[in-house]
MARPAPA-719363 format. One line per 2 residues: for each residue x, y, z of C-alpha. Coordinates in Angstrom, 1 decimal, padded with zeros to 4 digits, m for minus. Layout:
BEGIN
X Y Z | ...
***
This chain:
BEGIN
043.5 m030.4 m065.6 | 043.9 m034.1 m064.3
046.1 m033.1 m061.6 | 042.4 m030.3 m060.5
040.3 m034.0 m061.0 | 042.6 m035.6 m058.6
042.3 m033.2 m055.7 | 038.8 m032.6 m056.0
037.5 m035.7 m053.9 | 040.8 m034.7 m051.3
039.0 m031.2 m051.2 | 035.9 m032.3 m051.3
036.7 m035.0 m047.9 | 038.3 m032.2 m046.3
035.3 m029.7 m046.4 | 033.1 m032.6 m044.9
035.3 m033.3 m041.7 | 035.6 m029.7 m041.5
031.8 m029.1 m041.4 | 031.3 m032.4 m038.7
034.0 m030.5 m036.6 | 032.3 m026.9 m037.0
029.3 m028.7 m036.2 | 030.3 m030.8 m033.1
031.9 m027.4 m031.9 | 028.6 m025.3 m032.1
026.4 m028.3 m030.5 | 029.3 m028.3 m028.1
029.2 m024.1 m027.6 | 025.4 m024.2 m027.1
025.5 m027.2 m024.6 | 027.7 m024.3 m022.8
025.7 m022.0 m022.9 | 022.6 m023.1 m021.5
024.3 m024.4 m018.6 | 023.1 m022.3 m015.3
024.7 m019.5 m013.9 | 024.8 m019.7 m010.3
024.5 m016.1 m009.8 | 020.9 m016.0 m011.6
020.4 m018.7 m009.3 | 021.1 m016.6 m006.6
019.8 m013.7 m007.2 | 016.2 m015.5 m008.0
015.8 m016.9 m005.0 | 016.9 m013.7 m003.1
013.9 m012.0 m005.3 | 011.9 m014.8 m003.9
013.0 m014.5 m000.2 | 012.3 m010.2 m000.6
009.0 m010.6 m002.9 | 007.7 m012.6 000.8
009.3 m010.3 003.1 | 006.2 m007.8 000.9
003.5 m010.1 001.4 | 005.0 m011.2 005.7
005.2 m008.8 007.2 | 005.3 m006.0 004.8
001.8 m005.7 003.6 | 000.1 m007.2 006.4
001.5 m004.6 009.1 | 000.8 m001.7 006.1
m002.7 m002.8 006.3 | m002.5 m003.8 010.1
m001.8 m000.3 011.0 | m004.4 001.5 008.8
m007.8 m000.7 010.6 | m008.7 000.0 013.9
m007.4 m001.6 016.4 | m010.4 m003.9 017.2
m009.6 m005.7 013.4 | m005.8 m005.5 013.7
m005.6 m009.4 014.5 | m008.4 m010.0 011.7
m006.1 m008.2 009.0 | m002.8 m010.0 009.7
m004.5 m013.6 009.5 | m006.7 m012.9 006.8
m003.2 m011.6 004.6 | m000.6 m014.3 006.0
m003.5 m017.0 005.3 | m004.6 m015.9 001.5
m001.1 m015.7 000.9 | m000.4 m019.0 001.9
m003.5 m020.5 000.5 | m002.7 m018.7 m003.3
000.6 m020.4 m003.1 | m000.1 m023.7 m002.8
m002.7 m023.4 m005.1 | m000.5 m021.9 m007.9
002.2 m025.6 m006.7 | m001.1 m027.8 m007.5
m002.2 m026.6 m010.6 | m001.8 m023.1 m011.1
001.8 m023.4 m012.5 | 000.8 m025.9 m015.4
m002.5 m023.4 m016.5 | m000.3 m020.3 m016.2
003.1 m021.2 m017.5 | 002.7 m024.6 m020.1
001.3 m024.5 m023.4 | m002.6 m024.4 m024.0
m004.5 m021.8 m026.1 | m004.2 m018.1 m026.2
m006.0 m017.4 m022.8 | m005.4 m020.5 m020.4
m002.7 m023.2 m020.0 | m002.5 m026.8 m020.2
m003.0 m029.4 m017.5 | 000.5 m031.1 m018.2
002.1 m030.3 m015.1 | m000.4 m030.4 m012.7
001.1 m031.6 m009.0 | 004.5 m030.4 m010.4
004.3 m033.2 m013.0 | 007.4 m034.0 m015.0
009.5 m031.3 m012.5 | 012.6 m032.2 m011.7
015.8 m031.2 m010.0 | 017.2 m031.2 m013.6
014.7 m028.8 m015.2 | 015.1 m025.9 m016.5
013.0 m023.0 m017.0 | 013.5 m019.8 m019.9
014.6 m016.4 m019.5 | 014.5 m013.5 m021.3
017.5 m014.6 m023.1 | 017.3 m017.8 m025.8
020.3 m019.1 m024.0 | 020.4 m018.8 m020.0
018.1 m021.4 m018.4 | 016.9 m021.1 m015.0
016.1 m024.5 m012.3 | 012.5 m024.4 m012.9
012.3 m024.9 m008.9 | 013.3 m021.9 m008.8
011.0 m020.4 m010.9 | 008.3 m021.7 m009.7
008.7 m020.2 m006.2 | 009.1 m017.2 m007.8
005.7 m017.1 m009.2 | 004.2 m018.7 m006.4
004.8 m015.5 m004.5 | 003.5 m013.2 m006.7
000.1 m015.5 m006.6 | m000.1 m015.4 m002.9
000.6 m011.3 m002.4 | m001.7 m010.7 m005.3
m004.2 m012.3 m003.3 | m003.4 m010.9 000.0
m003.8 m007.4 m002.0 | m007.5 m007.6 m002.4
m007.9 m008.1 000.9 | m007.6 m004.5 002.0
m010.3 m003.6 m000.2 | m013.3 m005.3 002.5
m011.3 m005.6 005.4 | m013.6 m005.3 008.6
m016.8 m006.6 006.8 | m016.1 m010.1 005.6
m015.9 m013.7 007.4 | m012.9 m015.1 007.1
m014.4 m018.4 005.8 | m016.1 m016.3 003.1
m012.3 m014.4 002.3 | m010.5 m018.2 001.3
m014.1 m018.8 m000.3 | m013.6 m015.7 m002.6
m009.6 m016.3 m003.0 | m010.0 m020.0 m004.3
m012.4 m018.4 m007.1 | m010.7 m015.8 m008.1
m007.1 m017.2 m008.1 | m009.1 m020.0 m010.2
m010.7 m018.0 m012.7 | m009.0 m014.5 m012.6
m005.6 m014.3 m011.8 | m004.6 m017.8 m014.0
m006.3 m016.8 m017.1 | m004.5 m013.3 m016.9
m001.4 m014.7 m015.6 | m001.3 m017.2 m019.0
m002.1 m014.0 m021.3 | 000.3 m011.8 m020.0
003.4 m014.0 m019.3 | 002.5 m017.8 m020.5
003.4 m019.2 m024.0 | 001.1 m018.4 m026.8
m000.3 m016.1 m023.9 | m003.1 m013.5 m026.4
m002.1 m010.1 m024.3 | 002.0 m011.3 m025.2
001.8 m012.3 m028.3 | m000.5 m008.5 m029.1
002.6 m007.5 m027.4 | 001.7 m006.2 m024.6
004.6 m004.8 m021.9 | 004.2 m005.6 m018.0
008.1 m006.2 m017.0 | 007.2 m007.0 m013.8
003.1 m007.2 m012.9 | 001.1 m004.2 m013.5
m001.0 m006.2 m015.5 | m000.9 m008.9 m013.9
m000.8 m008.4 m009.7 | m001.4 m004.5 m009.8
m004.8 m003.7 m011.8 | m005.8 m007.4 m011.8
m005.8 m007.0 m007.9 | m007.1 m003.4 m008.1
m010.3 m004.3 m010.3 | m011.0 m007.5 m007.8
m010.8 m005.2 m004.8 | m012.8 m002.2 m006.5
m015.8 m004.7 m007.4 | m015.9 m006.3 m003.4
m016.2 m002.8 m002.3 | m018.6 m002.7 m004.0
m020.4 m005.7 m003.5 | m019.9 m005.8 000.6
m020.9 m002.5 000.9 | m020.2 000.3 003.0
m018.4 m000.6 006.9 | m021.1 000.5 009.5
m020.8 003.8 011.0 | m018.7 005.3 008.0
m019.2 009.0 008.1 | m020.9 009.3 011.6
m018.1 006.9 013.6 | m014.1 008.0 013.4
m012.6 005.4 011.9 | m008.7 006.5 012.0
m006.2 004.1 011.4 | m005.1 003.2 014.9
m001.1 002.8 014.2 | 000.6 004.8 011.9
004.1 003.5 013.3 | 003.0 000.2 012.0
002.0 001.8 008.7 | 005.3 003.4 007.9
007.1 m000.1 008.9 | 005.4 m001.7 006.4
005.8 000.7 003.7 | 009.1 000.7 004.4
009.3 m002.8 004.1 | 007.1 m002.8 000.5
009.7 m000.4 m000.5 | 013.0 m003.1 000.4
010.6 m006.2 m000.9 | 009.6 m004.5 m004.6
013.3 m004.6 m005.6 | 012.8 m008.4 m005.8
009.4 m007.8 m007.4 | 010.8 m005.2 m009.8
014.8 m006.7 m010.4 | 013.9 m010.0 m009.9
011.4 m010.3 m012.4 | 014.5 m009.9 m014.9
015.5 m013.2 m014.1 | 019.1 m012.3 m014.7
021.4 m010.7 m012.4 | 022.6 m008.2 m015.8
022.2 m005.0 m016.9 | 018.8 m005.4 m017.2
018.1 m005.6 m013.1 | 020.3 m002.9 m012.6
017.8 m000.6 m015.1 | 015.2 m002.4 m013.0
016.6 m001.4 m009.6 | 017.2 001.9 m009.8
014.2 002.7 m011.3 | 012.4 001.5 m008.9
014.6 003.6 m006.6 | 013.8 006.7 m007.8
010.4 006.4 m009.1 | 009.6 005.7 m005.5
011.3 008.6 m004.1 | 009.8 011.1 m006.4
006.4 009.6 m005.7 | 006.8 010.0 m001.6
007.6 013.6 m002.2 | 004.6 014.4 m004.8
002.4 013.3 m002.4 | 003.6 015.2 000.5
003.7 018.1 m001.8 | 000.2 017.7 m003.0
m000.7 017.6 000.4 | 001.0 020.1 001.8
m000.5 022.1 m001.0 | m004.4 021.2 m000.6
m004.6 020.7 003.0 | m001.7 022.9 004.7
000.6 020.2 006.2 | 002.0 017.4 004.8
001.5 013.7 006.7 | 003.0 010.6 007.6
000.1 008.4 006.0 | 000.6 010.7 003.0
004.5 009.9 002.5 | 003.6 006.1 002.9
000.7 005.8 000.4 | 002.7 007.8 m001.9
005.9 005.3 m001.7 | 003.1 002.5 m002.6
001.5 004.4 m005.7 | 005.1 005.1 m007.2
006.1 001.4 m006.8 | 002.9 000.2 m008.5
003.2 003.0 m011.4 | 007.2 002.3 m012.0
006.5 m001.5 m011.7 | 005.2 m002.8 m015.6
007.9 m000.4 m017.2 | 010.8 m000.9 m014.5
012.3 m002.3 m017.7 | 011.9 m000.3 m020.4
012.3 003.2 m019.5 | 015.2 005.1 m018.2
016.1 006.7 m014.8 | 014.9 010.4 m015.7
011.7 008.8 m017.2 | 011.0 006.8 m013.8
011.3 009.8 m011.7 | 008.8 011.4 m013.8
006.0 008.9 m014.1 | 007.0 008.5 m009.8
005.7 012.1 m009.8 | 002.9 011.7 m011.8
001.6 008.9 m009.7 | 002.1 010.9 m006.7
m000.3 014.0 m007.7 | m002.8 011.5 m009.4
m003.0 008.8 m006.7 | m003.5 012.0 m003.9
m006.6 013.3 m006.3 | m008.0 009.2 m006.9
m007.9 008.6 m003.1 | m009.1 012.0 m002.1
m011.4 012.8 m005.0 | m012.4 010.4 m007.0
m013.0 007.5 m004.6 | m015.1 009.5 m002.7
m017.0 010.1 m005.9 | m017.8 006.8 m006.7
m018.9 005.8 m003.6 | m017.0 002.8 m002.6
m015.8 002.3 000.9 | m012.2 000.9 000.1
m010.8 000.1 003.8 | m007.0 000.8 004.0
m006.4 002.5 000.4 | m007.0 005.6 001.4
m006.3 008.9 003.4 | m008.3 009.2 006.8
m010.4 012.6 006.1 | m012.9 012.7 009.2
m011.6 014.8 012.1 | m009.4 016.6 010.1
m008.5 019.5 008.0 | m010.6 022.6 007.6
m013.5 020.7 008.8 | m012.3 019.4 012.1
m010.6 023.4 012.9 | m014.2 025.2 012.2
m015.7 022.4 014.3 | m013.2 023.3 017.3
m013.6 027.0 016.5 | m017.4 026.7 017.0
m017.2 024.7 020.6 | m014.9 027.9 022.3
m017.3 030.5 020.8 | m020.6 028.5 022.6
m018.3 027.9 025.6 | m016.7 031.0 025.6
m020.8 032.4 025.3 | m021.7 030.3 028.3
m019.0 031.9 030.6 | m019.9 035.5 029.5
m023.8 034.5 030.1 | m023.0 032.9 033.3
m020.5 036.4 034.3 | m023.1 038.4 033.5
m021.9 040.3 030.3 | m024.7 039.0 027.9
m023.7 041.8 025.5 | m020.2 041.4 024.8
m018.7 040.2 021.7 | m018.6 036.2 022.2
m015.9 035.5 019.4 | m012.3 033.3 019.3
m010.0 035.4 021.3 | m007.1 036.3 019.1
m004.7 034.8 022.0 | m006.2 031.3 020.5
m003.9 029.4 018.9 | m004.1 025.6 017.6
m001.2 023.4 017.7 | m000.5 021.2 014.9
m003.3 018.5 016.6 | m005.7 020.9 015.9
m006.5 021.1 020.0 | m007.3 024.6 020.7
m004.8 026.1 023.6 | m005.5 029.6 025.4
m003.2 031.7 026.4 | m004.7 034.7 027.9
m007.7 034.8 031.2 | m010.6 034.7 029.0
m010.9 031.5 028.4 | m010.6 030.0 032.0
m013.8 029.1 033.6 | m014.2 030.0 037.3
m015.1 028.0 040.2 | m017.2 031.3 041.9
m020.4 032.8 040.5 | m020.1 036.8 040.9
m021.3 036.9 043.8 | m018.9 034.9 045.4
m020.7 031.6 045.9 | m019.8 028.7 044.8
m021.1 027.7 041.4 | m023.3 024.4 042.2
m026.3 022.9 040.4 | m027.5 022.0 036.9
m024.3 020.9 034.6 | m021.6 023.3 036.4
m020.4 022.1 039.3 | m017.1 023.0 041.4
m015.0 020.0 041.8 | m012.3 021.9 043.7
m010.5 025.4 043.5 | m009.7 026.2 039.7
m010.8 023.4 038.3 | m014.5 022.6 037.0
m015.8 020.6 034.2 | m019.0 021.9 032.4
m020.8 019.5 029.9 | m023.4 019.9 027.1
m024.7 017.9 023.9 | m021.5 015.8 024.6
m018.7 018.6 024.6 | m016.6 018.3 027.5
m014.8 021.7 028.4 | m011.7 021.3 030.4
m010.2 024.5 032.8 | m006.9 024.0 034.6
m005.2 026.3 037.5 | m003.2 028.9 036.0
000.3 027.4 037.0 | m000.3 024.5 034.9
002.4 023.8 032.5 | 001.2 024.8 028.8
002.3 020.9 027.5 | m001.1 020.1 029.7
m003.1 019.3 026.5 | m006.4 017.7 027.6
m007.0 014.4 025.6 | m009.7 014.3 022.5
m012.7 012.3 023.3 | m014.9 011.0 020.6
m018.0 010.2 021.2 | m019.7 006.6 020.1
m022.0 008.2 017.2 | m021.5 011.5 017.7
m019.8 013.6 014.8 | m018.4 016.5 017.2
m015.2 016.8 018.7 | m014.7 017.3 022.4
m012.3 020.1 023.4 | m009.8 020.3 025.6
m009.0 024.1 027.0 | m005.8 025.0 028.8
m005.5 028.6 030.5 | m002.1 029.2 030.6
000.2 032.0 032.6 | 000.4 035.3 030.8
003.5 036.4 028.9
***
């Protein structure tokens, strides 16, 4: 029993050093472990680099290419300088309300002008124990400030001064996008700690951008001339590029908002793959469905509605669950921009499907201008009583111009009498080849060699809602 007294202050010293050592080892394993990886590093800043390549060129061609041709110019400043402008104002004093401690719905002005930044700090992730530069993360964010902002400005493109656009984009970057910004993603944030889910921005950039863009519809108004004026997007070869380019960009939106280069931006990219890919080919499905054919401005608006559907749960669902809601977003986005925005009224400038001139609409329209030309030349030939319908040799191309391929439809140079056809709006201007015009409608006969490729070219127009038609007499078969 004496010999047990003895040890006990030996055991007793030993269990102390032993607990300093464990000790000194843990403080010494988590000093490891918070030490930056330099391939988070690396893939951060390559999110950074692709989330820009979105905003320049990606969105501002996508937009570019869906105005007319006249606003083109207008379009790429307005996005290049909004983004620019929401950037530097998320360095200043965005970053310190969004991401620093304050109450449940706005930040702290502790790190306003980068205050207390340095090359040394360090920013969280997603896990307690890898630390990003906070450099780093900060250019992150600032990116997905400036294309937020650059969003809305689709929603009133042709109608707003471009001193009244950075007017609007100070405001609401001020008092809109910050305050959400902090509730969705900033400590203590009310919408995170309700637990609310946006991986990557649907709360934040998507509908935050959406309602802004909804409400200056609204409040611009209508563009003049919408519904008596075509108003077709004047590049479509831009368009595409651009989605093309959103597509390449939102892996850095989508994977990069991970923060690590793990397993959890490999969920993130291939979701965003697929989700995409199903979306494209909803769309052009829906359309081929509803109006006969699908498009090229269909594909590309689909791509866009399946990267903002896939983007707040890049990270949470799986691959088969991606493809779905990709599909879903597809048939819904074809019914909001074809149906429902049409319902409410508002004039949104580039999110949306170019209806006039096309469809049903535009084919009865041509249909209508070869039965009253096609009644003209049987009036003018003297057989008043014949039957003055579409010819079945009529076919349309898929442009919609109306071709002929039998005699009918070419209009001579000769009375039937034999003299020349002269005075009032028909007038010979050479053998086989004679313009007639009325209410606007320009009819167009060529010689019969002429090659069937000979389409005449669509004229529109100014303020006119009908289409002029080209007609091409072709050789017999």
């Amino acid at each position: 029993m004496k010999s047990s007294f003895t040890r006990l202050p030996v055991i007793v010293l030993g269990a102390t050093l032993a607990g300093l050592a464990n000790g000194a080892y843990a403080q010494d394993a988590t000093t490891v472990a918070v030490e930056v990886n330099k391939g988070d590093v690396a893939w951060i800043m390559t999110s950074t680099l692709l989330v820009l390549m979105m905003a320049l060129p990606g969105l501002a061609l996508f937009y570019g290419g869906l105005v007319r041709a006249k606003n083109m110019l207008s379009v790429l400043m307005q996005v290049m300088t909004v983004f620019s402008l929401n950037a530097l104002l998320f360095a200043l004093y965005g970053y310190s309300l969004a991401f620093t401690e304050g109450s449940a719905f706005i930040g702290s002005m502790d790190k306003v002008f980068l205050s207390g930044v340095t090359i040394a700090s360090l920013a969280d992730t997603f896990t307690a124990n890898v630390k990003l530069p906070e450099f780093a993360f900060i250019a992150f964010q600032a990116t997905f400030a400036g294309i937020t902002g650059a969003l809305i400005v689709g929603a009133f493109a042709e109608r707003m001064r471009f001193s009244a656009v950075l007017i609007f984009s100070v405001i609401w970057f001020s008092f809109c996008y910050l305050p959400i910004c902090h509730m969705v993603w900033g400590p203590g944030g009310y919408l995170l700690e309700d637990g609310a889910l946006d991986f990557a921005g649907g709360t934040v950039v998507h509908i935050n951008a959406g309602i802004a863009g909804l409400v200056g519809a609204y409040m611009v108004g209508k563009r003049v001339g919408l519904g008596r004026v075509a108003m077709a997007p004047h590049n479509l070869t831009l368009t595409m590029v651009g989605a093309a380019l959103l597509w390449v960009g939102w892996f850095g939106f989508n994977a990069g908002s991970n923060l690590e280069a793990n397993a959890g931006a490999a969920l993130a990219f291939i979701n965003t793959l697929l989700a995409t890919a199903a979306a494209v080919l909803a769309w052009s499905l829906g359309e081929a469905l509803v109006k006969g054919q699908p498009s090229m401005l269909g594909a590309a608006s689909g791509a866009v509605a399946g990267l903002v559907a896939i983007t707040p749960a890049c990270g949470t669902v799986g691959p088969m669950g991606a493809i779905v809601i990709g599909a879903l977003s597809g048939f819904i986005c074809l019914w909001g921009v074809n149906g429902l925005k049409h319902a409410l009224g508002a004039d949104d400038a580039v999110r949306r499907v170019w209806r006039p001139w096309r469809g049903r609409h535009r084919r009865r329209a041509a249909d209508r201008r070869v039965r009253r030309a096609r009644a003209r030349w049987q009036r003018w030939r003297g057989l008043r009583h014949r039957r003055a319908s579409v010819d079945p040799d009529l076919q349309r191309d898929h442009h919609h111009r109306v071709v002929c391929r039998g005699r009918l439809c070419r209009l001579q140079d000769r009375r039937p009498d034999g003299r020349p056809a002269r005075g009032g709006r028909r007038r010979a201007q050479g053998p086989g080849h004679q313009r007639a015009r009325r209410n606007g409608v320009s009819l167009l006969s060529i010689k019969p060699e002429s090659h069937p490729a000979d389409y005449g070219t669509p004229r529109r127009p100014a303020g006119r809602r009908f289409f002029s038609v080209s007609i091409v007499a072709c050789r017999k078969s």
